[in-house]
N, C-alpha and C positions, 0 to 999 in steps of 0.2 A: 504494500500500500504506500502511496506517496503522499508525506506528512505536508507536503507543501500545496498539495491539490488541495487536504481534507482542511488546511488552514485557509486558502481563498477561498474555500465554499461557506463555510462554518463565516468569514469574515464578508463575505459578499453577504450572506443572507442576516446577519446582527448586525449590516450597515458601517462595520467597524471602521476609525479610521488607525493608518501607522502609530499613529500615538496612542490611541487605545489596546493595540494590542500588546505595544511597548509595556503599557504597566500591567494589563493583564498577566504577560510572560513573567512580569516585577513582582506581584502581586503572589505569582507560583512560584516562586523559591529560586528563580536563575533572570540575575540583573540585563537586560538587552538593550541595545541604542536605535533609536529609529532609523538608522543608516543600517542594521543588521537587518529591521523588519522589511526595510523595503527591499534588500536583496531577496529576502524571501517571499514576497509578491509579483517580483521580477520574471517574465518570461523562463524558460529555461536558455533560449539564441541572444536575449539582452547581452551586448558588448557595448564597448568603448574604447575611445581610444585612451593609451595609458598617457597620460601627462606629468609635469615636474622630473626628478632629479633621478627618477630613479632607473636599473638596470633597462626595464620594459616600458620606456618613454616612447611614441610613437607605434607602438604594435595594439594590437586589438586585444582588449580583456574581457574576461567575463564579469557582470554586474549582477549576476543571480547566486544566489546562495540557498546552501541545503541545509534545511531547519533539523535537526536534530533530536532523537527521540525524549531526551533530556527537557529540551526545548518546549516541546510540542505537548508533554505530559505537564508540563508548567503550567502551557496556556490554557488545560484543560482545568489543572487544579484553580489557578486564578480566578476562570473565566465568572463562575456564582458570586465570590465575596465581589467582584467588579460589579456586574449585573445589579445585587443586592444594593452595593451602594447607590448605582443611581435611582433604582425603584425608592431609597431614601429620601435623595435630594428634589425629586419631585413633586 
């Protein structure tokens, strides 16, 4: 099963944004950057070109990233006490 399909569906249909899912993942026990979540929403063919100083300046990179079962079990632990809270703030 691919954890990154079951995250953009689960995140398509809760409306979620990067940022939410950010602290969701936070919220489950494993700290993540929203630069981490958008790799993982990222196509799998997402490239770029590599820029700055480093070895792979000028070549094409990959922009997608594979979420992790770590990861992904997080987002599931999180996802209630998230939820709950805003059924709160409402």
């Amino acid at each position: 099963m691919d954890l990154n399909v079951c995250l953009k569906l689960l995140s398509g249909a809760l409306d979620l944004k990067r940022s939410d899912i950010a602290e969701i993942v936070t919220l489950g026990g494993v700290e993540v950057s929203g630069s981490r979540v958008d790799g993982w929403l990222r196509g799998q063919d997402s490239t770029k070109n590599a820029t700055g100083n480093s070895d792979l300046a000028g070549s094409r990179i990959r922009r997608s990233r594979v979420i992790n079962p770590d990861e992904f079990h997080a987002f599931c632990v999180g996802l209630k006490p998230w939820l709950e809270s805003l059924e709160k703030n409402a």
